[in-house]
C-alpha positions as CSV (number, residue, x, y, z in Angstrom):
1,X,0.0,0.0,0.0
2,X,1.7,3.8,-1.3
3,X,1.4,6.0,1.5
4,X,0.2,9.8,0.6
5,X,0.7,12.4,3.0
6,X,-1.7,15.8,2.2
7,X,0.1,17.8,4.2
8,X,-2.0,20.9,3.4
9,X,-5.6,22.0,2.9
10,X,-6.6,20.3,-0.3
11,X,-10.0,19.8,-1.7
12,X,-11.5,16.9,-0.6
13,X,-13.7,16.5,-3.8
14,X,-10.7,16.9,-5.7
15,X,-8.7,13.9,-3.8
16,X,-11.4,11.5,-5.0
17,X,-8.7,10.0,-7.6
18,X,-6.7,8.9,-5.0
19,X,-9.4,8.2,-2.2
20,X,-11.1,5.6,-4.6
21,X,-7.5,4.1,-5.1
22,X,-7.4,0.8,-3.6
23,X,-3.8,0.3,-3.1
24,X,-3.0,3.8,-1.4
25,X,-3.4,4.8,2.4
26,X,-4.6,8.2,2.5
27,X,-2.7,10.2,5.5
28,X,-3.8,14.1,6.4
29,X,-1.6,15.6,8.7
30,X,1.0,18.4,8.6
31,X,4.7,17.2,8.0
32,X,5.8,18.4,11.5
33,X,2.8,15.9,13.5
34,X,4.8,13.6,15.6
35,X,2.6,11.1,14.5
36,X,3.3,11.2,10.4
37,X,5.9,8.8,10.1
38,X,8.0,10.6,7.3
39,X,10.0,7.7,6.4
40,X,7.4,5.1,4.8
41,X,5.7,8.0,2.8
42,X,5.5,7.5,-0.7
43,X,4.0,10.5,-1.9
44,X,3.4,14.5,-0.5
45,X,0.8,16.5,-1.9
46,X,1.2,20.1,-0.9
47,X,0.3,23.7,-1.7
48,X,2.1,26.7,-0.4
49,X,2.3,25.9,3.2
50,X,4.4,23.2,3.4
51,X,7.9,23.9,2.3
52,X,9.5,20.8,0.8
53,X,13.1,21.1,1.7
54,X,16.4,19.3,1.4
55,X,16.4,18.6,4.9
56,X,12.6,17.5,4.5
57,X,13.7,14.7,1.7
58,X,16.3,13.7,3.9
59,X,13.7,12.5,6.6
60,X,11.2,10.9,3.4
61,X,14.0,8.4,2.6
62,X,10.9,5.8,0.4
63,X,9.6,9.8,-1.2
64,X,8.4,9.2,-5.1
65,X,6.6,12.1,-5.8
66,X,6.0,15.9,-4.6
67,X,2.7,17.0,-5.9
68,X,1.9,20.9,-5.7
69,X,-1.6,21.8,-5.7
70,X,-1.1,24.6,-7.9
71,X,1.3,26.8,-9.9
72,X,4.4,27.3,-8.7
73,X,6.5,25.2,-7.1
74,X,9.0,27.7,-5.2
75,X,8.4,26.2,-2.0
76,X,9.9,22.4,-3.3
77,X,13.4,22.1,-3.5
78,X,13.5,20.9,-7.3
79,X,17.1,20.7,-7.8
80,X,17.4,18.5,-4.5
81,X,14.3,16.2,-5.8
82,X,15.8,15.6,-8.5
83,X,19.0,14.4,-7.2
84,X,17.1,11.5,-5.6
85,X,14.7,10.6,-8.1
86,X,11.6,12.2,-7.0
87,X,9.5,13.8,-9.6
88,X,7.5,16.8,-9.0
89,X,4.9,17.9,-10.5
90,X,2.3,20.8,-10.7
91,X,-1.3,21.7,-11.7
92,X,-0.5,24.3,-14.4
93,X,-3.6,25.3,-15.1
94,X,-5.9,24.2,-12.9
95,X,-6.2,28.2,-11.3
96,X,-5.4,29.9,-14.8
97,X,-8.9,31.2,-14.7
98,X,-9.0,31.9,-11.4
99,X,-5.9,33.9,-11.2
100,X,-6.6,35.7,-14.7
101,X,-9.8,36.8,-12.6
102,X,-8.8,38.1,-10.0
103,X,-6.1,40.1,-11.7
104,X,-8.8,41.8,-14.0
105,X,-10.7,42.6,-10.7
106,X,-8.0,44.0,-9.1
107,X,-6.9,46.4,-11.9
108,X,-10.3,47.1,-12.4
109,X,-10.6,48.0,-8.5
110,X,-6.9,49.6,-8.6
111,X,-8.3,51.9,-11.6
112,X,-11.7,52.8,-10.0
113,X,-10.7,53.2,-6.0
114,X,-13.0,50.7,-5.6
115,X,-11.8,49.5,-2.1
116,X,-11.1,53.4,-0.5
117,X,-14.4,54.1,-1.9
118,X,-16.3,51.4,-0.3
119,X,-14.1,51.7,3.1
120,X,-15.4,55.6,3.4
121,X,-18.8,54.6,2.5
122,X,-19.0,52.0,5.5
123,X,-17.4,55.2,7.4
124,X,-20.6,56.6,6.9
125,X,-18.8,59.4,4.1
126,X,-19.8,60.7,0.9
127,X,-17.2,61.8,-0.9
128,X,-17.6,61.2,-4.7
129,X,-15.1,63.6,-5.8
130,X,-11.8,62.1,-3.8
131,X,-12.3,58.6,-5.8
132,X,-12.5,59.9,-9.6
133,X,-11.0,57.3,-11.3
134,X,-10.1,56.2,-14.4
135,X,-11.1,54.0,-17.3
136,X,-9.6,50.6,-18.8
137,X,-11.0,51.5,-22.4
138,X,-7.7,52.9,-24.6
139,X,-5.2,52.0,-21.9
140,X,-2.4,49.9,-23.1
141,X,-1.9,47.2,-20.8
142,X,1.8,45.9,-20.0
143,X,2.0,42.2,-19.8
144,X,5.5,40.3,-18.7
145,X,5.1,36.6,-19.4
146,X,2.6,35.8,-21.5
147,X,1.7,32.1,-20.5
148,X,-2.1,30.2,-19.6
149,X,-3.1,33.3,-17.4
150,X,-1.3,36.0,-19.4
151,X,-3.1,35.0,-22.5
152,X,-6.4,34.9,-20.7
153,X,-6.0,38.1,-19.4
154,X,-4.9,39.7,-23.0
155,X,-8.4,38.4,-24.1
156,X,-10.4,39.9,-21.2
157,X,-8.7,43.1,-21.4
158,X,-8.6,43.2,-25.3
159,X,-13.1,43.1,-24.4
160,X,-12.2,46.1,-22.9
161,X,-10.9,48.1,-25.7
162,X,-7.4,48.1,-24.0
163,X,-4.4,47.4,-26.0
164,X,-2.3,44.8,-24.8
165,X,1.9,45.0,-25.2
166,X,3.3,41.7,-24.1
167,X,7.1,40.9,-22.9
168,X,8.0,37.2,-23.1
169,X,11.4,35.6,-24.8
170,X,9.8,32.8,-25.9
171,X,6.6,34.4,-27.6
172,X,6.8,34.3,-31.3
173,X,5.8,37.0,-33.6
174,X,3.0,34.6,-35.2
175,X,1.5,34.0,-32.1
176,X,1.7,37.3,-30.8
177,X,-0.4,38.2,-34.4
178,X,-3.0,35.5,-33.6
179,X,-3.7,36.8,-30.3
180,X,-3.9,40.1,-31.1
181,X,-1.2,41.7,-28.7
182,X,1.9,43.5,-29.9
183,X,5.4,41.6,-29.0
184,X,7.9,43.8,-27.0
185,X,10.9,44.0,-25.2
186,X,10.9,44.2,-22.2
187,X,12.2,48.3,-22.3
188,X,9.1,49.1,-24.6
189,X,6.4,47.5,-22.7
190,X,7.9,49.9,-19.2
191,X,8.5,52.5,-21.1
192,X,4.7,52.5,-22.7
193,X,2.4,50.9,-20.9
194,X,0.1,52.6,-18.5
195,X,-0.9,49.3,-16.3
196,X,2.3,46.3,-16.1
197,X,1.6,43.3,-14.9
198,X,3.4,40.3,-14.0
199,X,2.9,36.8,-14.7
200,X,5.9,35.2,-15.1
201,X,7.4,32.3,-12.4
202,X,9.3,33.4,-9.5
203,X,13.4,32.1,-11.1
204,X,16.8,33.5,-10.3
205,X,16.1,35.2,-13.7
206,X,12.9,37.2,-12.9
207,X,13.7,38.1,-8.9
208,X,13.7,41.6,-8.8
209,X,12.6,42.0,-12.6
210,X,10.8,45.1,-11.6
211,X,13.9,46.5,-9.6
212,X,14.6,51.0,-9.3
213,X,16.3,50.4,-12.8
214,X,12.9,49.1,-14.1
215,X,10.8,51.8,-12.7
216,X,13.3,54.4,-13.6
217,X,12.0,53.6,-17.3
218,X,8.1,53.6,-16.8
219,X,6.6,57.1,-17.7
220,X,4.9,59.0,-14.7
221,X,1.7,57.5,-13.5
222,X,1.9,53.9,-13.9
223,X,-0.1,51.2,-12.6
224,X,1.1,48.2,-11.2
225,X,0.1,44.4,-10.6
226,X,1.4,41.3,-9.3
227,X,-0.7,38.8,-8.8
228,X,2.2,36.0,-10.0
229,X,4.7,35.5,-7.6
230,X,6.4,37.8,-4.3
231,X,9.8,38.9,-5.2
232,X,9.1,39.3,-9.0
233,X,8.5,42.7,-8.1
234,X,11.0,45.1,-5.8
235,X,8.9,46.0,-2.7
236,X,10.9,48.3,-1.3
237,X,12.0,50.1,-4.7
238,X,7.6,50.4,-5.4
239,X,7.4,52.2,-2.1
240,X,10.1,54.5,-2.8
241,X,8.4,55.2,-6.5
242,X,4.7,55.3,-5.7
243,X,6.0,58.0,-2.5
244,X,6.9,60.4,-5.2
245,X,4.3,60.1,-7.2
246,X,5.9,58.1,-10.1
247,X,4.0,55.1,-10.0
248,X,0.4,56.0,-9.2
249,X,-0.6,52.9,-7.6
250,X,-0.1,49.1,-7.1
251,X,-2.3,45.9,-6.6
252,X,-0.5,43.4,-4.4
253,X,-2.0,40.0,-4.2
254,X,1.0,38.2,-3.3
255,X,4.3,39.2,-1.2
256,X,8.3,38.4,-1.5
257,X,7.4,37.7,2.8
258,X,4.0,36.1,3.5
259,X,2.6,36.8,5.6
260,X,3.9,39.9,5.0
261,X,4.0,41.6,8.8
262,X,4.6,45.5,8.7
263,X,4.9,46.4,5.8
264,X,6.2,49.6,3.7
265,X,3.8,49.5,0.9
266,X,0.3,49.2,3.8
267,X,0.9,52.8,4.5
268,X,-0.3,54.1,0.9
269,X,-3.9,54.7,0.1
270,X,-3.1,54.1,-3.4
271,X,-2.2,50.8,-3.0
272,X,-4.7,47.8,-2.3
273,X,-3.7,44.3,-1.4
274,X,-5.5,40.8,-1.1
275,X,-4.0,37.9,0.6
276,X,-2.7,35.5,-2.1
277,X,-6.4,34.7,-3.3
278,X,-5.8,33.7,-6.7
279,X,-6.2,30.5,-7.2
280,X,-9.1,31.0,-4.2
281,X,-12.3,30.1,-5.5
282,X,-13.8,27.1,-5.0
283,X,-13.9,25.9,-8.5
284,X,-9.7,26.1,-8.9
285,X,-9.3,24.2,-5.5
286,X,-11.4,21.9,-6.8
287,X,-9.3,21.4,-10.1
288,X,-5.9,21.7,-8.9
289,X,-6.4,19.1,-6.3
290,X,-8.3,16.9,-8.9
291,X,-5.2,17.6,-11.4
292,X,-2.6,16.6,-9.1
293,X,-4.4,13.7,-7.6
294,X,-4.5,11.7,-10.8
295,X,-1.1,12.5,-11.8
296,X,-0.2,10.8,-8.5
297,X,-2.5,7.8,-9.2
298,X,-1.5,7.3,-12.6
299,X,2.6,7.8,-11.6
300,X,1.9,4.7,-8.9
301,X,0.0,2.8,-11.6
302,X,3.4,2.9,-13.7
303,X,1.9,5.7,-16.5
304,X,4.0,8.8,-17.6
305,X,2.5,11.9,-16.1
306,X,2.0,15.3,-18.1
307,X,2.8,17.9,-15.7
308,X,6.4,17.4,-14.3
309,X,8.3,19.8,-13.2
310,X,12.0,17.8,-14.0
311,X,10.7,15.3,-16.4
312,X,9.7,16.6,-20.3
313,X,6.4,18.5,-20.5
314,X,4.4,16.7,-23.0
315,X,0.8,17.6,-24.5
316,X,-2.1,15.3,-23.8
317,X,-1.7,13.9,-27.0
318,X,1.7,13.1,-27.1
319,X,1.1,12.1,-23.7
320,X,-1.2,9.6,-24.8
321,X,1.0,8.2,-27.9
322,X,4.4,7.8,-25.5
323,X,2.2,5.8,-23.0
324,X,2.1,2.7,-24.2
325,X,6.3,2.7,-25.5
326,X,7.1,4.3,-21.7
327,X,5.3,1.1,-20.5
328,X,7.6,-0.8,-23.1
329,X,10.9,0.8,-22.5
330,X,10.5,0.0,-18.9
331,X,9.9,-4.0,-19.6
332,X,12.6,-4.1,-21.7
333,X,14.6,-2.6,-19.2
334,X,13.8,-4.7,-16.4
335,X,14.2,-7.8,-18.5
336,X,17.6,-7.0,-19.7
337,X,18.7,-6.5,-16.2
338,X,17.3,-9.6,-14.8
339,X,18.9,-11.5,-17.9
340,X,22.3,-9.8,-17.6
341,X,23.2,-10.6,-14.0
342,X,26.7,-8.7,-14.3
343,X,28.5,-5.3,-13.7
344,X,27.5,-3.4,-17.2
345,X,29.9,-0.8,-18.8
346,X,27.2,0.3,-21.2
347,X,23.9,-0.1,-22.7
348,X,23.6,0.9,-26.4
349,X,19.3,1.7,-27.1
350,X,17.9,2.2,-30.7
351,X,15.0,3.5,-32.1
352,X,13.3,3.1,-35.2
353,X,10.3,3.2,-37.1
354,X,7.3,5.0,-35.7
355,X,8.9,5.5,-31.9
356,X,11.0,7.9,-33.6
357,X,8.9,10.5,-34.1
358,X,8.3,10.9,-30.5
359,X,10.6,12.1,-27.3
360,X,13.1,8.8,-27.3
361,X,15.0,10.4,-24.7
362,X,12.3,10.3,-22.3
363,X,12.3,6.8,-23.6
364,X,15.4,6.6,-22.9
365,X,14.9,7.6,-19.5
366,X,12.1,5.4,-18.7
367,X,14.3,2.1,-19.9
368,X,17.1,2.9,-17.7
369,X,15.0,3.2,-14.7
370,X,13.2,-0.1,-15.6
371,X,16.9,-1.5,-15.8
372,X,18.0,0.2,-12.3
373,X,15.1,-1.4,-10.5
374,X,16.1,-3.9,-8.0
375,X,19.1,-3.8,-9.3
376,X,20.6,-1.3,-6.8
377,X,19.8,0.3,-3.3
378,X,18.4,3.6,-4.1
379,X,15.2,4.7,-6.2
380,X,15.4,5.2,-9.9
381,X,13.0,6.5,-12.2
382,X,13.0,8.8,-15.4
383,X,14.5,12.0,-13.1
384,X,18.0,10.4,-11.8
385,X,18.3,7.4,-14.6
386,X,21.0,8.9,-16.3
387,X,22.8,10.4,-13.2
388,X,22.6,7.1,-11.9
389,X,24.0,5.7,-14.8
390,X,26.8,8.1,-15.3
391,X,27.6,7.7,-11.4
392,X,27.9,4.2,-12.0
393,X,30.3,4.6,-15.1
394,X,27.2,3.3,-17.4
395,X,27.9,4.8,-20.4
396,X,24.5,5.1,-22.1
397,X,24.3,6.1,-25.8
398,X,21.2,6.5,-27.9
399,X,20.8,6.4,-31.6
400,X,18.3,6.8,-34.2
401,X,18.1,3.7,-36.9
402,X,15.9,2.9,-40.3
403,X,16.2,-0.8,-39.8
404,X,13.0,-1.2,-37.5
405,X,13.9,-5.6,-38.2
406,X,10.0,-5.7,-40.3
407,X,8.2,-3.8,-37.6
408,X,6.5,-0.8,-37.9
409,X,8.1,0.5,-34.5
410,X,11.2,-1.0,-32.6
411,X,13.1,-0.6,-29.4
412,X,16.4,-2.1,-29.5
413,X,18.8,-2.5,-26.4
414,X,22.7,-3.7,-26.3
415,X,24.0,-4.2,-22.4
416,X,27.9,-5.1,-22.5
417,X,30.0,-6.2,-19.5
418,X,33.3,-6.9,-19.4
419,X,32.9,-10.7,-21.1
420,X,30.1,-10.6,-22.9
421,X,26.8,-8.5,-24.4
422,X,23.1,-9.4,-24.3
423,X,20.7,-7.4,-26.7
424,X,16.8,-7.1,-26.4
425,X,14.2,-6.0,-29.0
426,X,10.8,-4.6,-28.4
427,X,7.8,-3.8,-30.5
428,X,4.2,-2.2,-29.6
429,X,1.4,-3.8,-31.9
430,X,-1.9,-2.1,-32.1
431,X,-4.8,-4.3,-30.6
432,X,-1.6,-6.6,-29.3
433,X,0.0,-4.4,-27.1
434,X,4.0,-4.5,-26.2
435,X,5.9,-7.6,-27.2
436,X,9.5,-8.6,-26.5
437,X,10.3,-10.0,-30.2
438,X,14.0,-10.8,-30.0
439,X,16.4,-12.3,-27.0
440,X,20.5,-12.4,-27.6
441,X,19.9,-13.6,-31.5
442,X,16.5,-15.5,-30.5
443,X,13.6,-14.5,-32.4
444,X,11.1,-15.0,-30.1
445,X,7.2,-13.3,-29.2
446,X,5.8,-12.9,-25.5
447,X,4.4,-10.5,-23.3
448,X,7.0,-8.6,-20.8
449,X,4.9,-8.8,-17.7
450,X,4.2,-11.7,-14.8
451,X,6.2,-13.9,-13.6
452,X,8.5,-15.3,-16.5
453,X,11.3,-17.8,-16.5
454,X,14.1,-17.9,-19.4
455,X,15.7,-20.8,-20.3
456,X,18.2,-21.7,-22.6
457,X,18.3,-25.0,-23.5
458,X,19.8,-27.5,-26.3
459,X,17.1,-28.4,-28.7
460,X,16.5,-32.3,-28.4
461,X,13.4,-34.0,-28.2
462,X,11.8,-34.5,-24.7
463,X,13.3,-31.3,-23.6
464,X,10.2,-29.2,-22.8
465,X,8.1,-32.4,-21.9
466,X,11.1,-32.8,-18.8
467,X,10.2,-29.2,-18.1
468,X,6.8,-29.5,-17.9
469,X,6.6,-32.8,-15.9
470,X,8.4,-30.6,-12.9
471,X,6.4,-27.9,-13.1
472,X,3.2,-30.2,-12.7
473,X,5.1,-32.6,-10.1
474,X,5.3,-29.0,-8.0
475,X,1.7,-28.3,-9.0
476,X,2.5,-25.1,-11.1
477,X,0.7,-24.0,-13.8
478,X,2.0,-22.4,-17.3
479,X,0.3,-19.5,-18.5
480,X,1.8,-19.1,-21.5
481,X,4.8,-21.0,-23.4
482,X,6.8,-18.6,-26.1
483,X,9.6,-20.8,-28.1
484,X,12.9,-19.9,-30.1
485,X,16.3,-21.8,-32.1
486,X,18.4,-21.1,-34.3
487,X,18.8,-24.8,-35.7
488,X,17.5,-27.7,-35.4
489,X,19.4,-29.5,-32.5
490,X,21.1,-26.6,-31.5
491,X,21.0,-24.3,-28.9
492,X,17.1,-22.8,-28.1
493,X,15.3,-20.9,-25.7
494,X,12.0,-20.8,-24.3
495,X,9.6,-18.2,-22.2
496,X,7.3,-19.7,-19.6
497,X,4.6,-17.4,-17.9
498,X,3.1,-18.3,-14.3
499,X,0.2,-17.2,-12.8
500,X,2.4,-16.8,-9.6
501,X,6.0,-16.9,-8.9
502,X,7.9,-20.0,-9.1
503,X,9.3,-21.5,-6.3
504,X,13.2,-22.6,-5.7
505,X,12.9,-26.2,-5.1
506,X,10.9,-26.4,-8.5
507,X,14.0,-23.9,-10.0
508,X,16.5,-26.3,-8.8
509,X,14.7,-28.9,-10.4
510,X,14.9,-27.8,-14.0
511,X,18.7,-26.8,-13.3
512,X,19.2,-30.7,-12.5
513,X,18.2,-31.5,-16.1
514,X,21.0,-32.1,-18.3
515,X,20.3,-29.8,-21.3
516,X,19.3,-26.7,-19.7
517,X,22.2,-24.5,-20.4
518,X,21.1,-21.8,-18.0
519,X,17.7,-20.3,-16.4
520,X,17.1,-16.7,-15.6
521,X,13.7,-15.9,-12.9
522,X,12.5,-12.6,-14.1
523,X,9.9,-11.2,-12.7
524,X,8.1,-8.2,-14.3
């Protein structure tokens, strides 16, 4: 049973993915409860609260996954994750409309004096002409990062009649053109805009974007917005621009400190402030935790998940055409390492055919962890695989080939040791699923998954009769029997399936016989 620890308030309605899983323990406590043992947890769903440390991994030896219930993920140590193969994912857009929202109502508030207005109204005042304000319409609107909430508030405020500059290094003229905004750098967009927000993530790159150098550039009376991320955004250089008038006034839904305690930027009317409330409506909490719980199910049920933070993003529908190769790569890993029972200098992987077309490294990744498993003492999956290879002087070497060997996709894989080399081939056949088709210069045609025993044998009449008589003296039954030779009395192998794992005295048994050459258990 996976253990799942929701350390912080998360949907319940959302969790249902995981509460209807049978083979997870559901735990909800805070990480510092005396009572959560951190050790046997397999998986830590958090939002902002919880801040998932190096020191925290350290105590979550058996940790898979780190799932963050929303956006950003700058309260998870990523680098330190990924060091010890734990993925990380996010829900990336499970508040985008939320957030876009609320960042439309606060410049719309910010714009009006909504909140001073309705604060001196409740003071039992009427002053209508201290909260003139002004309009959206004809306003250009400053947008750095134009990503899922950027673009939806370009389209909201484009209904407005504003016009809409955009910063963004990776946004490309064409798109730019299709979604009617006008690509900038990031100079033009200060130096024109009468409203800038932010909506970029919170990186080494963007802390302090908006520093006294920035604002230095804006022209007198700007508007400001951060609704994104604290820190993005130099508090202390705002206060010191909106106290001489510069900057006309900020909305603040999030802080580089939060809470944020005394604070310089409280003391202006002109600026209003919300406490991190955008992704806080009840229909986001309810996606985000519905996003992350299924990409925690479907990572324990062995699938690749879309929304990793260290692994390759992917779209749903590249998602769904790496599946069923992912589950491939990782049979054909685990059986080469069960067949191969040596100290491997390198493993050689090919791809052809179809399989090319997608991302083979990730492929790549997920066949290496597949090999890894049991094999050594630590936790391997598609994050650390080739660390873990490259610490173990693995070298690991990837190719694309045309000879697909008469199938229409092919996954090829060469392990060499010092004495010798083993090779593997795999093949995913539509309505047949994944088939190991080719074992060390054996054509052969099975199934990679159950309880599976490999012999090599000499080919001579009798053979597999001997083999079966065991297995029924020891009252197990074969699932399946998959058969290979390259001549006719010479040396052959054979695939047996079991419904359950085969037990020693029955292995040592065969081994007696004289012309089983060798016998490998592997169990998938």
């Amino acid at each position: 049973m996976y253990q799942i620890l929701v350390a912080d308030a998360i949907n319940a309605e959302g969790l249902q993915p995981l509460l209807e899983y049978k083979d997870a323990v559901i735990i909800e406590k805070k990480v510092t409860d005396p009572e959560v043992e951190l050790e046997k947890i397999d998986a830590l769903l958090v939002r902002s609260a919880t801040k998932v440390t190096e020191e925290l991994f350290e105590k979550m030896p058996q940790l898979k996954i780190v799932a963050r219930a929303g956006v950003g993920v700058d309260n998870i140590d990523v680098n330190a994750a990924t060091k010890r193969g734990v993925i990380v994912v996010n829900a990336p857009d499970g508040n985008t409309i939320s957030t876009a929202e609320h960042t439309f109502a606060m410049m719309a508030a910010l714009m009006r004096n909504i909140p001073q207005a309705h604060q001196s109204v409740k003071n039992l005042e009427w002053k209508r002409n201290e909260f003139v304000g002004n309009e959206l319409y004809g306003k250009t609107l400053g947008i750095l990062g134009m990503g899922r909430i950027g673009t939806e508030l370009a389209k909201r405020s484009k209904a407005f009649g504003m016009n809409v500059q955009v910063f963004d290094p990776f946004l490309t003229n064409e798109r730019a053109s299709k979604l009617g905004v006008q690509n900038s750098s990031l100079d033009e967009v200060l130096e024109h805009a009468d409203i800038i927000t932010v909506h970029t993530p919170l990186t080494a790159e963007t802390k302090g974007l908006i520093n006294e150098k920035a604002l230095s550039k804006t022209k007198k009376g700007v508007y400001f917005l951060n609704c994104a991320r604290g820190g993005i955004i130099d508090e202390d250089a705002l206060a010191t621009f909106i106290g001489n008038g510069h900057v006309a006034g900020a909305a603040l839904d999030v802080f580089e400190v939060e809470p944020p305690g005394e604070y310089p930027l409280f003391k202006f009317d002109n600026v209003i402030v919300t406490p991190h409330l955008g992704a806080s409506t009840r229909e986001a909490q309810l996606n985000v935790a519905t996003q992350v719980a299924k990409e925690v199910r479907m990572f324990f049920e062995d699938k690749p998940v879309s929304n990793s933070i260290n692994l390759p993003a992917m779209s749903k529908d590249i998602f769904e055409r790496i599946r069923p190769f992912h589950y491939l790569a990782k049979q054909i890993g685990s059986t080469l390492s069960q067949c191969i029972n040596e100290g491997i200098q390198e493993i050689s992987i090919t791809f052809s055919g179809s399989v090319t077309d997608l991302e083979t490294t990730y492929l790549t990744k997920a066949l290496l962890s597949g090999f890894f498993k049991n094999r050594i003492d630590i936790y391997v999956n598609e994050v650390n695989a080739l660390l873990t290879a490259k610490e173990r002087g693995i070298t690991v070497g990837e190719k694309i080939s045309t000879n697909s060997f008469g199938y229409a996709n092919c996954i090829s894989v060469t392990a060499k040791s010092e004495t010798r080399q083993f090779t593997i081939r795999g093949t995913f056949i539509d309505h047949y699923g994944p088939r190991i088709v080719y074992l060390n210069d054996f054509n052969i045609d099975f199934y990679p998954e159950g309880n599976l025993l490999y012999i090599q044998h000499m080919d001579r009449p009798g053979v597999i009769g001997r083999v079966g008589k065991i297995l029924g003296d020891h009252s197990i039954n074969i699932a399946t029997m998959q058969v290979g030779r390259k001549q006719v009395g010479g040396e052959a192998i054979m695939i047996l399936s079991f419904d359950k794992p085969i037990d020693d005295i029955a292995v040592n048994k065969l081994n007696e016989l004289d012309d089983i050459v060798s016998m490998n258990h592997i169990l998938l």
